[in-house]
Biopython code that builds the backbone (N, CA, C, O; Angstrom):
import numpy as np
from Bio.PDB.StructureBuilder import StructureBuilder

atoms = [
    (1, "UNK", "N", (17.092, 27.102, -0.242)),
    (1, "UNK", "CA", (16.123, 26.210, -0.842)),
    (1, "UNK", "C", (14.798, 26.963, -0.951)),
    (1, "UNK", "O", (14.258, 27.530, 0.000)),
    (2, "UNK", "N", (14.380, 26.923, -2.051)),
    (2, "UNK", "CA", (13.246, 27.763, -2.469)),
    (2, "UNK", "C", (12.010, 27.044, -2.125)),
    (2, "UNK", "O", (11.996, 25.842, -1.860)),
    (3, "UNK", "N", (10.710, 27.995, -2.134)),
    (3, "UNK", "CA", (9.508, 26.396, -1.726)),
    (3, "UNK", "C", (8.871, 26.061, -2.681)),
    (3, "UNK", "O", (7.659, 26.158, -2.489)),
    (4, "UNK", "N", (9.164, 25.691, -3.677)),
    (4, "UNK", "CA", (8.937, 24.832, -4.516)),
    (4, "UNK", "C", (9.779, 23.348, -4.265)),
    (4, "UNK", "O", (9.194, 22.275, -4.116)),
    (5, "UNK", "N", (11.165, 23.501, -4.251)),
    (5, "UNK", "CA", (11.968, 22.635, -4.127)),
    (5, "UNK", "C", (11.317, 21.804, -2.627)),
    (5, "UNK", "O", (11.314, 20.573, -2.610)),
    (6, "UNK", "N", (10.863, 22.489, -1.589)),
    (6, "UNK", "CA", (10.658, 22.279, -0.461)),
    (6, "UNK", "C", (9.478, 21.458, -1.004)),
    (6, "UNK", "O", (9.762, 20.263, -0.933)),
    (7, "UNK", "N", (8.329, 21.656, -1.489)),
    (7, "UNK", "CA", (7.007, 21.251, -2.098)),
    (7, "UNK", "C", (7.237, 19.856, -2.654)),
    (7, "UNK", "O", (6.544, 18.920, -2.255)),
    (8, "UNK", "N", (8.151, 19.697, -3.528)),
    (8, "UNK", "CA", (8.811, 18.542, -4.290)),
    (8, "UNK", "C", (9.344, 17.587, -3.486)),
    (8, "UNK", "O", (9.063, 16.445, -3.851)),
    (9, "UNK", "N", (10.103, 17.683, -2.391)),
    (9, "UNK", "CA", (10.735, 17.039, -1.433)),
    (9, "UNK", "C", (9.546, 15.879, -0.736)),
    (9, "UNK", "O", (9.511, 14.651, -0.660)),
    (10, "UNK", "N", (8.508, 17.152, -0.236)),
    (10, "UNK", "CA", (7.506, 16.693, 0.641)),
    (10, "UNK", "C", (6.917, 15.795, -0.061)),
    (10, "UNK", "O", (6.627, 14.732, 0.488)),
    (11, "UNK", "N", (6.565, 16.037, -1.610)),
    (11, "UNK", "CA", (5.572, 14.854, -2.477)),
    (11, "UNK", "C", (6.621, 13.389, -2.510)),
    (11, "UNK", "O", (6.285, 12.225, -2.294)),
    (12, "UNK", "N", (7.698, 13.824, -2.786)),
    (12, "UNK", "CA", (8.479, 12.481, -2.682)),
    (12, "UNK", "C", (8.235, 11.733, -1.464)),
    (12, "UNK", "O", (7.776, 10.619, -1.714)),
    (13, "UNK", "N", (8.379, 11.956, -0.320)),
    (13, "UNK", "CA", (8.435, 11.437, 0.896)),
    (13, "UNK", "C", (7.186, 11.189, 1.366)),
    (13, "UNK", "O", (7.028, 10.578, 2.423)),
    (14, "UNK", "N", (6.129, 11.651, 0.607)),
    (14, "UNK", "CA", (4.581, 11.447, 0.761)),
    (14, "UNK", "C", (4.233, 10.014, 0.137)),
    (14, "UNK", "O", (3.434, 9.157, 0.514)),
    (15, "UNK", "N", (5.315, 10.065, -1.198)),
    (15, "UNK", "CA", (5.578, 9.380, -1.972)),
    (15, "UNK", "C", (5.620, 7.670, -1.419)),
    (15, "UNK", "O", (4.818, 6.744, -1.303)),
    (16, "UNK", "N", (7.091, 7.924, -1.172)),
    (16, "UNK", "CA", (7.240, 6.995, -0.323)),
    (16, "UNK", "C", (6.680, 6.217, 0.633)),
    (16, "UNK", "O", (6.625, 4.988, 0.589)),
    (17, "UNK", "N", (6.142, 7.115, 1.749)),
    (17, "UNK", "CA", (5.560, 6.410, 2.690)),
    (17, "UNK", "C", (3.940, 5.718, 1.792)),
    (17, "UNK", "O", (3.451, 4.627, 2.085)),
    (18, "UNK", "N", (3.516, 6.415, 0.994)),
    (18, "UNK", "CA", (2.672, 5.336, 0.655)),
    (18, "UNK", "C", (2.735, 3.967, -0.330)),
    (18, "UNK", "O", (2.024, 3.047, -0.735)),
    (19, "UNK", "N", (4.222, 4.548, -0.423)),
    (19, "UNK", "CA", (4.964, 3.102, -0.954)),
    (19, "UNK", "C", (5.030, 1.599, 0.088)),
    (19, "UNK", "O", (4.782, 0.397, -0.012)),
    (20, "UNK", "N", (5.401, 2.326, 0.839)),
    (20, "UNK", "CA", (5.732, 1.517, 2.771)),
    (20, "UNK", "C", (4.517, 1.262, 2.749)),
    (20, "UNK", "O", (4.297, 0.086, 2.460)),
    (21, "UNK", "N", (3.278, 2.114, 3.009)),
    (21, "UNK", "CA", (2.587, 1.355, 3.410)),
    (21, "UNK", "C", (1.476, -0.155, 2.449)),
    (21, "UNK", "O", (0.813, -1.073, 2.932)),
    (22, "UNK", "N", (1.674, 0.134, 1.396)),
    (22, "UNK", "CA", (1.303, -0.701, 0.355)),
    (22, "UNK", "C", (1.978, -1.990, 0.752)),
    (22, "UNK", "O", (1.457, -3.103, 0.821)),
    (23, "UNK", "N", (2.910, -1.736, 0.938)),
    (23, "UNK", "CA", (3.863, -3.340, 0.949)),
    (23, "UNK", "C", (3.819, -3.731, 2.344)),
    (23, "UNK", "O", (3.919, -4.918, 2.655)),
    (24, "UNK", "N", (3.684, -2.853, 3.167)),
    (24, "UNK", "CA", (2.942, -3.454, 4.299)),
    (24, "UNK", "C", (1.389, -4.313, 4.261)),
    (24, "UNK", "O", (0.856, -5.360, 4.628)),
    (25, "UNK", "N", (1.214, -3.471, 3.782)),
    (25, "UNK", "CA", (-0.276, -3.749, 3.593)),
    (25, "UNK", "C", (-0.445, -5.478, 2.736)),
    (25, "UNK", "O", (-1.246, -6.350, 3.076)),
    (26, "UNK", "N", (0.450, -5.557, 1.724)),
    (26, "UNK", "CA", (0.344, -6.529, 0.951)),
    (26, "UNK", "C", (0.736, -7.976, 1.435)),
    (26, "UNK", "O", (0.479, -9.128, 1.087)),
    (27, "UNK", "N", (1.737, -7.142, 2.737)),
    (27, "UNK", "CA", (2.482, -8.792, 3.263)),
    (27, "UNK", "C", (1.362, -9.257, 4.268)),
    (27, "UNK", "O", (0.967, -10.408, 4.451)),
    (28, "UNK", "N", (0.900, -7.975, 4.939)),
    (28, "UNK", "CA", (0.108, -8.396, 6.361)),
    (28, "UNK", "C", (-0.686, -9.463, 5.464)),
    (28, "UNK", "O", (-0.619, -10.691, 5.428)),
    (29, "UNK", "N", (-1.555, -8.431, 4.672)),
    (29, "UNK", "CA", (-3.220, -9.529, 4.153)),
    (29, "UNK", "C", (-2.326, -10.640, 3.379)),
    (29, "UNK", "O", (-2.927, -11.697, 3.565)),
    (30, "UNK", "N", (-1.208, -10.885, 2.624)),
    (30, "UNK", "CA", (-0.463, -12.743, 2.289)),
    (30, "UNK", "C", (-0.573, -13.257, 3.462)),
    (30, "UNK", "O", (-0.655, -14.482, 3.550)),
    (31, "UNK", "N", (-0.597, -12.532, 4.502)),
    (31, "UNK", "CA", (0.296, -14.155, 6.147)),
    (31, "UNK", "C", (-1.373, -14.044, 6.455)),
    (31, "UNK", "O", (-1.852, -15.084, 6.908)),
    (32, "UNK", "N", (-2.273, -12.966, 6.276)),
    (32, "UNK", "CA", (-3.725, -13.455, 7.110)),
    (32, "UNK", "C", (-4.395, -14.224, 5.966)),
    (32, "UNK", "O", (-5.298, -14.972, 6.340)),
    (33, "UNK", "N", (-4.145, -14.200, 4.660)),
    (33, "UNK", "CA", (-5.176, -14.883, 3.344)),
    (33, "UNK", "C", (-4.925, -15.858, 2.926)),
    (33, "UNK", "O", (-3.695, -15.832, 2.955)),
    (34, "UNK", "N", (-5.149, -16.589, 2.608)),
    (34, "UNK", "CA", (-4.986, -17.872, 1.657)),
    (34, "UNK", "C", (-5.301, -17.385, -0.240)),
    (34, "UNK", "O", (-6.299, -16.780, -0.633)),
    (35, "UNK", "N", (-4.301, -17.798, -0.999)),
    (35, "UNK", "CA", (-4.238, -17.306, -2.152)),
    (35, "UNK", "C", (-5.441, -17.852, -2.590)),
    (35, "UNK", "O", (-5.907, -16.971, -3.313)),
    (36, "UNK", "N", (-6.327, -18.923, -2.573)),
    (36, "UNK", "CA", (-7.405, -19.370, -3.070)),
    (36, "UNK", "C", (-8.707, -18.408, -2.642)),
    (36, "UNK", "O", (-9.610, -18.120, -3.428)),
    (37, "UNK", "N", (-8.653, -18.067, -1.573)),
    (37, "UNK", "CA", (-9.501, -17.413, -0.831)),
    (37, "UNK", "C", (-9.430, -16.262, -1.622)),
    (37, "UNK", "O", (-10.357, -16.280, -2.431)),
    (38, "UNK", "N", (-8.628, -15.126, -1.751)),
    (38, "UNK", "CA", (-8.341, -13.950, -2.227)),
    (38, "UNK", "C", (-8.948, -14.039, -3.360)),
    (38, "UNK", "O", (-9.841, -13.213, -3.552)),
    (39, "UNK", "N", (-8.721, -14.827, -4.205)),
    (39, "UNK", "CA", (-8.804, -14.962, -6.007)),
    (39, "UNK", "C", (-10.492, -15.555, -5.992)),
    (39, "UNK", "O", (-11.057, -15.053, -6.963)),
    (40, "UNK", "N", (-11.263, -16.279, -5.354)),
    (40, "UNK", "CA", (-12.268, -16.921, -5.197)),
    (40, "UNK", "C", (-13.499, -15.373, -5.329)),
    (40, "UNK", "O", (-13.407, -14.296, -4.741)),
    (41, "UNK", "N", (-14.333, -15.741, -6.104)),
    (41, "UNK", "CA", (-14.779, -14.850, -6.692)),
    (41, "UNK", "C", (-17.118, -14.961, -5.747)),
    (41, "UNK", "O", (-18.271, -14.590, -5.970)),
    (42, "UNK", "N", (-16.345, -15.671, -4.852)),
    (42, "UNK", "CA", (-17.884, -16.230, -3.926)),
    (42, "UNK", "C", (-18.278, -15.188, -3.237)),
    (42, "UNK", "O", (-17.398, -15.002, -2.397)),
    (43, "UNK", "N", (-19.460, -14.063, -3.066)),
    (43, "UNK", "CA", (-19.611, -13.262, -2.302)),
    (43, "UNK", "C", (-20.275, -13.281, -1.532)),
    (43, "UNK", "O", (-21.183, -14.104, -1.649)),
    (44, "UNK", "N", (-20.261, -12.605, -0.560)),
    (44, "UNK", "CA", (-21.114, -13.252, 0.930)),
    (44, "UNK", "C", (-20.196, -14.373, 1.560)),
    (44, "UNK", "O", (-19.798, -14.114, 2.695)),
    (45, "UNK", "N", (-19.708, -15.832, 0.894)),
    (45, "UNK", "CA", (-19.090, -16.210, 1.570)),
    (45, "UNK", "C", (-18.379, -16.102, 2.259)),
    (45, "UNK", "O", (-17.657, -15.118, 2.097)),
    (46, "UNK", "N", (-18.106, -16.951, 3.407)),
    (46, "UNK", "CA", (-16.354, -16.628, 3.980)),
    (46, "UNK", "C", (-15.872, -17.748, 4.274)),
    (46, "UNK", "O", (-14.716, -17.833, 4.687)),
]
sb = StructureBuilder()
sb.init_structure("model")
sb.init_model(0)
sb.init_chain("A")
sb.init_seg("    ")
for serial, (resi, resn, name, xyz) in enumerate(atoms, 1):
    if name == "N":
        sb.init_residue(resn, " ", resi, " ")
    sb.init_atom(name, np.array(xyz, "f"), 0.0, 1.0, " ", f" {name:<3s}", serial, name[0])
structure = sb.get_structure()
């Protein structure tokens, strides 16, 4: 395996995990947010 191929591998799997963490990311902040809250365009508020 040449390192290029090796190079390519690594971006995939770099890839990935910031795939994982996106959808982590997306479920945590759904179960802590309220969809009104998110979309509500009030700043400063909370």
């Amino acid at each position: 395996m040449d390192f290029w191929t090796l190079i390519s591998y690594a971006a995939w799997g770099i890839a990935i995990l910031l795939l994982l963490w996106m959808v982590a990311d997306f479920w945590r902040v759904a179960q802590d947010y309220d969809e009104d809250f998110l979309l509500s365009s009030r700043e400063g508020e909370e």
